[in-house]
N, C-alpha and C positions, 0 to 999 in steps of 0.2 A: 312618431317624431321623437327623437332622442331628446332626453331632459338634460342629460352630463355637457358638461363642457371644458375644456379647460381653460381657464383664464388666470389671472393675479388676483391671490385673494386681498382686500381691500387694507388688513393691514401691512401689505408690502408698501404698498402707495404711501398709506401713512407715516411708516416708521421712513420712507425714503424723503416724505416733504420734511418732516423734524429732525431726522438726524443727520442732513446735507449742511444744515448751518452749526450745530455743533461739531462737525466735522471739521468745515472753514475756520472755526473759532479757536479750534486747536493747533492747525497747523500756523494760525498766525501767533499763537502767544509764545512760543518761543524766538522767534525773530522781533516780537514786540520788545519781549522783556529785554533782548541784546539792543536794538535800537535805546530802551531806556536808559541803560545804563553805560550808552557811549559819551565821550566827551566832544565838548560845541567844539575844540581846535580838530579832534580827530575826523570829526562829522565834516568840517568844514574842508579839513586838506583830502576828502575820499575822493580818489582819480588821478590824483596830480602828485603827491607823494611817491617816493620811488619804491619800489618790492623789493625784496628779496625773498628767501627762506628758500622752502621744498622744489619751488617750483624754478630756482635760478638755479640749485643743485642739479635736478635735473637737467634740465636743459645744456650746461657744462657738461655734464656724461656724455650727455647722447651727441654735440657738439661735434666726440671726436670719431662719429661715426661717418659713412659714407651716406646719411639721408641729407635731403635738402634741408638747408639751414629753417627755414620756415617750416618743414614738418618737423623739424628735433624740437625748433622753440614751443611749437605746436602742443607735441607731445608732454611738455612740462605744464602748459598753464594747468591742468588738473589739480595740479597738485599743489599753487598756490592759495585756494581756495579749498579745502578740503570737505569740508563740512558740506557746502554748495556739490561741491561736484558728487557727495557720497548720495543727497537727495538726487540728482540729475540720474546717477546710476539706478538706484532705486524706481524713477518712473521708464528709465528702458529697460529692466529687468522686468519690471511688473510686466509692461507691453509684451516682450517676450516669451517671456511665462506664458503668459494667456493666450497668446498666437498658435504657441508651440502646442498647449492643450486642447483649444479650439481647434487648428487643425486634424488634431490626430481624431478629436472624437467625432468630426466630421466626416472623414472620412469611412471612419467605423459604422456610423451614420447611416451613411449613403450605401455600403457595403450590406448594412441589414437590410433597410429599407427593399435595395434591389435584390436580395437572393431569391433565387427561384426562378426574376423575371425572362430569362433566357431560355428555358424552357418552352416556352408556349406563349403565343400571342392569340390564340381565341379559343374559348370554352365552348362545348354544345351542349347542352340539358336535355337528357333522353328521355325526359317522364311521360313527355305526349306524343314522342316520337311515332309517325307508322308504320318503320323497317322494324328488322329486330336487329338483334348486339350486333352480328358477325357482316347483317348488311349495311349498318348504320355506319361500321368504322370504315368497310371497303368501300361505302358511297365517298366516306371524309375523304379517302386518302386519295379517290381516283378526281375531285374537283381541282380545277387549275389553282396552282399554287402553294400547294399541301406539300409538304416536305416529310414532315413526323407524326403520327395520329399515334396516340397513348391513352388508352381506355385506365378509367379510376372507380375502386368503389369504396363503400364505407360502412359499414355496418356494428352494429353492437353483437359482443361476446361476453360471456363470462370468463373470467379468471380466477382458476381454484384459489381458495381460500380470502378471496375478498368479496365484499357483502356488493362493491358497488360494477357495473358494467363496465366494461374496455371498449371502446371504439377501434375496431380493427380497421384498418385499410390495407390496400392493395394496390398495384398497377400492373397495366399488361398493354406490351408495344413497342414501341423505337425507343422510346425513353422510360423506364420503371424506373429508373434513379434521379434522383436530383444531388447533385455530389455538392452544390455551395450549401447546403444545409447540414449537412454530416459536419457532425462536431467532433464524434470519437468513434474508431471502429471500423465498420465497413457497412456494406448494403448485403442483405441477403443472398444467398445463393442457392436456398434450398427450400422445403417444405415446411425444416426444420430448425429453423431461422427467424426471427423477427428483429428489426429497430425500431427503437423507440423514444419518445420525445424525454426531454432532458427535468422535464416537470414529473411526467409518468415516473422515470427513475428513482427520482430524490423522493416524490411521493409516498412509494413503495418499497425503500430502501435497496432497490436494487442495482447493478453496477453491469459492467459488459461483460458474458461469460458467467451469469445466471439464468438457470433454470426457470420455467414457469410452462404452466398448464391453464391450454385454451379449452373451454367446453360453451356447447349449444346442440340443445336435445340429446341424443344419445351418441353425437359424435364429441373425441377428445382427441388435441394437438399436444405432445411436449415440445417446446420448442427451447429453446438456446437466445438469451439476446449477444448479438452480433455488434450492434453502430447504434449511437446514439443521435437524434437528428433536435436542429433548433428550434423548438413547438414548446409553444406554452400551456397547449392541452396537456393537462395531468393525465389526460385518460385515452392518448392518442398511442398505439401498436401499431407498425406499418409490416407485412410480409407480402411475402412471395405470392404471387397471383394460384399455386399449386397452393397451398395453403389456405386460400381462400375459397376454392375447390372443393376441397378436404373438410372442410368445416361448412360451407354452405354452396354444396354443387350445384344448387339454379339459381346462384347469387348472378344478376346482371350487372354490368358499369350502369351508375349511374351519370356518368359526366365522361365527356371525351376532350382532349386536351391535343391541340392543332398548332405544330409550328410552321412558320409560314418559308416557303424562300426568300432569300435576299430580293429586295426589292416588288416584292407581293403585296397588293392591294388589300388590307383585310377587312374594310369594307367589303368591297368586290365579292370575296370569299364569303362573307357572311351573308352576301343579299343570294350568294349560290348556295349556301346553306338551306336556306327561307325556300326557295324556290324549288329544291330536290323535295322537301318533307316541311311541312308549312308548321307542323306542332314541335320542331326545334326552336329552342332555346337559344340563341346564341348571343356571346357575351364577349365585348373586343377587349384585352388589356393594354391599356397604356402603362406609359413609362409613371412611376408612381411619383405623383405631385411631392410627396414625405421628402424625398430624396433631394428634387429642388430645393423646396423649402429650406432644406438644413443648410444644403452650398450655400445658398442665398445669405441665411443668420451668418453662417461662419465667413461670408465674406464681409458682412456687415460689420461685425465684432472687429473683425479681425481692422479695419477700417479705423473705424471710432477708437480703439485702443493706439493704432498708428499715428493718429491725429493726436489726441490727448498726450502720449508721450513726446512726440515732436513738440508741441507747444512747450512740454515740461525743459527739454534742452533750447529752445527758442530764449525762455525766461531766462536761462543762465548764462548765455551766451550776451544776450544785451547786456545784463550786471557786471559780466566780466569787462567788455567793453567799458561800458563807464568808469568801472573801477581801474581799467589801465590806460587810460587817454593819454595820459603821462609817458608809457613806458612807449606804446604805440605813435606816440608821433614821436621822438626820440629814433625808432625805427627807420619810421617814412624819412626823416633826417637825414638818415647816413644811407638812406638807397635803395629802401624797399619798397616793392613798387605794388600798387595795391590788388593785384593778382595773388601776390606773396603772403601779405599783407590776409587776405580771404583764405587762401590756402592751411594757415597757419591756424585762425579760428575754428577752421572746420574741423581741420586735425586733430585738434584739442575736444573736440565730442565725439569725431571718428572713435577715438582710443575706450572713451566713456558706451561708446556703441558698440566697440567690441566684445568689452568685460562685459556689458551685459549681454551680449548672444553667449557669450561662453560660459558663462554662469546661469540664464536665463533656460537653455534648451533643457540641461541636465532639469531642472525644477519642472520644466513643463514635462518631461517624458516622465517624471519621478510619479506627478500629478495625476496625468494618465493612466500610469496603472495603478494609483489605486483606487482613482474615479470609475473606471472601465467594466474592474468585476466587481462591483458593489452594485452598480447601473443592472447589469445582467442578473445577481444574484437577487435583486429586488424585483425581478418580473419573472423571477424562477426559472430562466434558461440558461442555456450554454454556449457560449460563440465559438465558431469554428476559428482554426487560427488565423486562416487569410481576412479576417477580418481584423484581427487585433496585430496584425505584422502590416503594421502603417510606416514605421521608421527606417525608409529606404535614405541609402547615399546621397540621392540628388534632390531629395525630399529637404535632408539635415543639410545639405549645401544651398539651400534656398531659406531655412530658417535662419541660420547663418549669417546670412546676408541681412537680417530684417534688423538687428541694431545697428550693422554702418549702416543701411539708407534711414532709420529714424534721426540718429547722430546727426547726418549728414544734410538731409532737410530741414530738420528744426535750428542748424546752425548758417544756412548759408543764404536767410534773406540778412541777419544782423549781423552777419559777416560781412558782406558786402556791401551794407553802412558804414559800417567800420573801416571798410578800405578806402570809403571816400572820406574821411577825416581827415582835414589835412592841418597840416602843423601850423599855422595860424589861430586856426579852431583851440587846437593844444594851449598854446603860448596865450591865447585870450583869459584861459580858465586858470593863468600859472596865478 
């Protein structure tokens, strides 16, 4: 039974129950100490007082454009509040950010997780086999269903000049490559040829287009490495099936690797496995749980951060409202209907949603890569690059979109309170 686990060590928990309320505790002392030192007339006329400044400036500019008068006025309230709306950007930035990082390593994620898994959907284990090699793969390949049969073997070699063993592998069949694991280089094509994992390399100091020599008993290989593949074995060499020949000619596969056809049962397959040769081994792969798992966090994160930031413009949008009951029924006054009225609120966190998508993607793709190859160089491998070329077009045009609908949502249930304000309500509070 395994004893490892991974879990949260216990002062994460700790340091998160202690340092959530000195966290609160800060962001409220600076709106405390401005609340202390407001005056009882200023306190008492907040809402009903008339505005001016940034934010009437603006709204004249933009005035003499061709937008609807409620998204130009829209566009201004930002800026009468400055301070307010600089935090509001700041929690759709933050959301963004973390969206924009979350998805990319997500996807990275999911790209590791499954490399390889196309290759092969059921293993057979030949150790108690009762065919031998040449009838065990033509039994594989002639049962209904078999598409690809790829024999695999593995063994220990020496490598001149090092004290410790090499684990050489091989494959020989439809498939001897697996091309999502190549990280740099190519696959073999000769005797004279090997790839090798990306841990072995750095191990050893060696690079693509170094020499090295394989030895066992009185036979010796010089080989060439060629392509580097994504294996965290420090001690894993993969060559040509002639090369394995060459170095141990009554080496057998130990494992045979089965892909199935589209729509092939491999159960089915497996219990005809069982049934040809009873001392097979047979082993189904599924789709790997890892892969789920991460969609699943990263659509969770990504969730909880959409939440919390909406709330964050939610807040600022009611303050803004109360703070302008005045200017806003003054509006409804002269004709604005509360469609407009809503249109205008939203607008005014639209604009706040945008800056942060537009400012927010750059930080998260910033993030990414330098979170990405720190992650990889911390378990000693090497990603291929289709894994790390996450940042497609329609990809950034969907991240894009994630500060206007945070804007957008967190402004339009107190938007829409706001349009039913009516000047009554106003005139009560003059």
């Amino acid at each position: 039974m395994l004893r490892d686990y991974v879990g949260i060590p216990p002062w994460v928990n700790a340091l998160a129950l202690l340092g959530m309320p000195v966290v609160c505790a800060l962001a409220a002392l600076l709106p405390a100490v401005r609340a202390h030192r407001l005056s009882a007339a200023r306190a008492i006329s907040a809402g009903s007082a008339p505005h001016a400044g940034r934010a009437l400036g603006v709204q004249r500019r933009l005035a003499g454009s061709r937008l609807p008068r409620s998204v130009s006025l829209g566009a201004g309230l930002p800026f009468a509040r400055p301070g307010r709306s600089a935090l509001t950007l700041a929690a759709v930035l933050l959301g963004v950010t973390t969206v924009t990082l979350a998805t990319g390593l997500a996807t990275t994620m999911t790209r590791f997780a499954t490399a390889g898994q196309d290759a092969y959907q059921v293993s057979v284990h030949a150790s108690n086999v009762s065919h031998s090699d040449r009838e065990l793969e033509s039994l594989l390949r002639s049962l209904p269903g078999a598409r690809e049969v790829t024999a695999a073997s593995l063994t220990d070699v020496r490598m001149a000049g090092s004290a410790q063993n090499v684990m050489f592998g091989a494959r020989r069949g439809d498939r001897p490559q697996l091309n999502s694991v190549l990280t740099k280089g190519r696959w073999t094509r000769g005797t004279d040829e090997v790839t090798a994992s990306s841990a072995f390399l750095r191990r050893h100091g060696l690079r693509i287009g170094d020499h090295l020599t394989l030895e066992t008993g009185d036979r010796r290989e010089a080989v060439v490495v060629v392509g580097e593949v994504m294996e965290q074995n420090n001690r894993l060499v993969i060559g040509d099936w002639s090369t394995m020949m060459a170095l141990f000619p009554q080496e057998k596969p130990f494992e045979y690797h089965v892909k199935l056809r589209d729509g092939a049962d491999a159960d089915a397959y497996a219990r005809a496995v069982k049934a040809a040769d009873s001392g097979a081994d047979v082993e189904l792969h599924s789709p790997d749980p890892a892969a789920q798992a991460i969609d699943g966090s990263a659509a969770a994160l990504t969730l909880m951060l959409t939440v919390v930031a909406a709330l964050g413009v939610f807040n600022t949008v009611v303050l803004n409202t109360r703070d302008r009951r005045r200017d806003l029924g003054m509006l409804k006054s002269i004709g604005m209907t509360p469609r407009q009225v809503t249109a205008m609120m939203v607008t005014s966190m639209a604009v706040l949603g945008a800056a942060g998508s537009l400012l927010g993607i750059p930080l998260g793709i910033a993030g990414y890569d330098l979170v990405v190859p720190r992650m990889a160089d911390a378990v000693d491998i090497a990603l291929p690059s289709y894994m790390t070329d996450v940042w497609h077009p329609l990809a950034l045009a969907g991240l894009a979109l994630a500060g206007l609908v945070i804007g957008v949502l967190g402004a339009l249930i107190p938007a829409r309170r706001a349009a039913r304000l009516t000047i009554a309500e106003v005139l009560h509070n003059e």
